[in-house]
C-alpha positions in Angstrom: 148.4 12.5 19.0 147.5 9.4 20.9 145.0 8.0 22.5 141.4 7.4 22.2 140.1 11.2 21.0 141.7 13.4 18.1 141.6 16.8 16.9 140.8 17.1 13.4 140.7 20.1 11.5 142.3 23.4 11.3 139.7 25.2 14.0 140.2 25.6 17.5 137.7 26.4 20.1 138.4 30.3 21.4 139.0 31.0 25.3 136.9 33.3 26.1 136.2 35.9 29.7 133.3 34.8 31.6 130.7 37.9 31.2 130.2 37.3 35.0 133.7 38.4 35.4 133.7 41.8 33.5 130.5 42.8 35.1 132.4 42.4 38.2 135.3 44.4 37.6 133.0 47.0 36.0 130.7 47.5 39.2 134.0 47.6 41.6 135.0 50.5 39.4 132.1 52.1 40.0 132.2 51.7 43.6 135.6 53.0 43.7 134.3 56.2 41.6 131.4 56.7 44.1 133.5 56.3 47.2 135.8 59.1 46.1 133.2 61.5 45.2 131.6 60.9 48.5 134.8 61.0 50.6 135.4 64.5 48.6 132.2 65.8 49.6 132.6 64.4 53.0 135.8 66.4 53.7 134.4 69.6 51.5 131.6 69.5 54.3 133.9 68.5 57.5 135.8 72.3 55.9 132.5 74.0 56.1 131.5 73.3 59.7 135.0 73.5 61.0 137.5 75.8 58.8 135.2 77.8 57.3 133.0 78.0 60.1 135.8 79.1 62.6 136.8 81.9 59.9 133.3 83.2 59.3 132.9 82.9 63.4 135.9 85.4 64.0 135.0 87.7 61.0 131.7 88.4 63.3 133.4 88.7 66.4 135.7 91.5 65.2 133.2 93.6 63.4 130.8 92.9 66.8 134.0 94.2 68.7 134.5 96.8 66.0 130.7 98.4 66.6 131.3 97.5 70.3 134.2 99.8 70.3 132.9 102.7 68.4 130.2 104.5 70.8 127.4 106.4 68.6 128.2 109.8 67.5 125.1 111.2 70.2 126.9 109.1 73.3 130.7 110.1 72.1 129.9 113.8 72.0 127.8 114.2 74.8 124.6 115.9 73.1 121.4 114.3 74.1 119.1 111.9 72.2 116.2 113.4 72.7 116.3 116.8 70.8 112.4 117.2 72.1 113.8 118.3 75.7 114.0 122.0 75.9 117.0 123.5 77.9 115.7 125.8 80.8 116.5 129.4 79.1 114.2 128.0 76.1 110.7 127.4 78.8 108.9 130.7 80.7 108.0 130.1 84.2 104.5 131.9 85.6 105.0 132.0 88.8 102.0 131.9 91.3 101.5 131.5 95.3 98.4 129.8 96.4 99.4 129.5 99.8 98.5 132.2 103.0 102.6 132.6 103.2 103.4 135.8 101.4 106.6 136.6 99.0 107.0 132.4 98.0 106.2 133.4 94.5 108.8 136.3 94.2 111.9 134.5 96.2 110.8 130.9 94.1 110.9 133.2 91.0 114.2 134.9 92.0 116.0 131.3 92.3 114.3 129.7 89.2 116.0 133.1 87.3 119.1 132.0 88.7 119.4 128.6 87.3 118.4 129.9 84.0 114.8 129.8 83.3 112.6 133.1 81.8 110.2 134.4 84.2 106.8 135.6 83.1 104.2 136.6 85.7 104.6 136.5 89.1 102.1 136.8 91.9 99.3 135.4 94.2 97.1 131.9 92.4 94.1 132.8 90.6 90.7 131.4 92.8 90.8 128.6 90.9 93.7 127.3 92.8 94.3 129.8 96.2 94.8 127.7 99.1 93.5 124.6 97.1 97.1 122.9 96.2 97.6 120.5 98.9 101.2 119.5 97.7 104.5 120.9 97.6 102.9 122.6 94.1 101.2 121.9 90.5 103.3 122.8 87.2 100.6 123.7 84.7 100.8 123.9 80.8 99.5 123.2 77.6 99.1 119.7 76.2 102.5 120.2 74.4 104.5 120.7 77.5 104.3 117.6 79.2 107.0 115.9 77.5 109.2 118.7 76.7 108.7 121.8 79.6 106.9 119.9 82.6 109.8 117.3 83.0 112.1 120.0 83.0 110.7 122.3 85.2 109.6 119.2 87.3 113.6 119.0 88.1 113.5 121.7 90.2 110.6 121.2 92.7 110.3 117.2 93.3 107.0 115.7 94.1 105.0 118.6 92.1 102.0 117.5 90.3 101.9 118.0 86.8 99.0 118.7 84.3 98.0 120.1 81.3 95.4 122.4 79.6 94.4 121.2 76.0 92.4 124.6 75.1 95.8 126.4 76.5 97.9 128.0 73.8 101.6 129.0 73.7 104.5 127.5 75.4 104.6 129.3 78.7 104.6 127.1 81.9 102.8 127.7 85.8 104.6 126.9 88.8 102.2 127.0 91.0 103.2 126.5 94.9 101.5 124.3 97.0 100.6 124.6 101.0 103.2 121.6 101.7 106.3 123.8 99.7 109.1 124.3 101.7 112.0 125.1 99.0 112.8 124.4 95.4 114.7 120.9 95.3 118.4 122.0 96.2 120.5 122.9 93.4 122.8 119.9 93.1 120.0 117.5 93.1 118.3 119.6 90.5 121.1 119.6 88.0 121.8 116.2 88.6 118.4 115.3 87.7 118.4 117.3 84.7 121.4 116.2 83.3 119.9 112.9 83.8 116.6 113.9 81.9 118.5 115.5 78.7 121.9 113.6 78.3 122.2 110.1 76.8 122.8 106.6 78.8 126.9 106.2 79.4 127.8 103.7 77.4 128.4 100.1 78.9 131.5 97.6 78.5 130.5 94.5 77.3 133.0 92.5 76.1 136.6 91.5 77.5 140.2 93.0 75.3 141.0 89.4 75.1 137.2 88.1 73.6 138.0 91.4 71.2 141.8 90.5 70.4 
């Protein structure tokens, strides 16, 4: 070769990659790597909140729908709730005038019989309460009664006062009429109410066929 310099010798210098250079590339791979892990993560999570939540969404509206649909067994049969009411053949009724009007306590007896209640005693009030029960009448029994026979009976003459005896034994309840009794509450009323007392709430609608489809 000409010129002023010369190669001499049988070694040549090497070309070689700048380390700079292969860092770069490496840490672009990486980037790439961490990107598509975090876009796959990213779309696994839009699935949850959307997909996944819509189909967990409608499995809780149809079993809501499903329970919604299917009264209790107490409601769809008609029985009552509350097994502590007593039906009126199951209470004895004392029957006792404490007002000056004779033959109440026989004729309010006679009609109580008729709508199904036992009859005990029958008769004129004790002193303790002759011409002393201001109301329409008092419905006495032991402490036991007053959430089982007192309501019951209380169906049948409205506005009554109720009370209750704790040293009183047995089941057997007093109707005791009052100076302001006129007549038991009228039959219709009475059943009505007492059907009210022992049967269970009718069952409510809440929910749409199409929010159930």
């Amino acid at each position: 070769m000409g010129g002023q310099y010369r190669i001499t010798g049988d070694k040549y210098p090497r070309m070689r990659r700048s380390r700079r250079r292969g860092r770069l590339v490496l840490m672009m791979v990486a980037s790439v790597a961490v990107l598509g892990v975090g876009g796959w993560g990213t779309l696994q999570l839009i699935d949850v909140f959307t997909g996944g939540g819509k189909q967990a969404s409608a499995a809780g509206s149809k079993a809501a729908c499903a329970s919604k649909a299917s009264p209790s067994a107490s409601a769809s049969t008609g029985t009552s709730t509350d097994s502590a009411v007593p039906k009126p053949a199951q209470i004895t009724v004392n029957v006792y005038n404490a007002t000056p009007r004779s033959g109440l306590a026989k004729t309010t007896a006679d009609e109580l019989k008729k709508r199904g209640f036992r009859i005990g005693d029958v008769g004129n009030a004790s002193a303790q309460w002759d011409k002393k029960v201001k109301g329409t009448g008092v419905l006495l029994g032991p402490a036991a009664s007053l959430d089982t026979s007192l309501p019951v009976l209380a169906t049948q003459l409205t506005g009554a006062e109720r009370r209750t005896e704790a040293t009183r034994k047995g089941a057997t309840v007093d109707l005791i009429i009052g100076t302001a009794f006129k007549n038991l509450t009228a039959k219709a009323a009475a059943d009505k109410a007492l059907a009210t007392l022992s049967g269970p709430a009718a069952p409510t609608a809440s929910a749409s066929p199409k929010a159930c489809s």
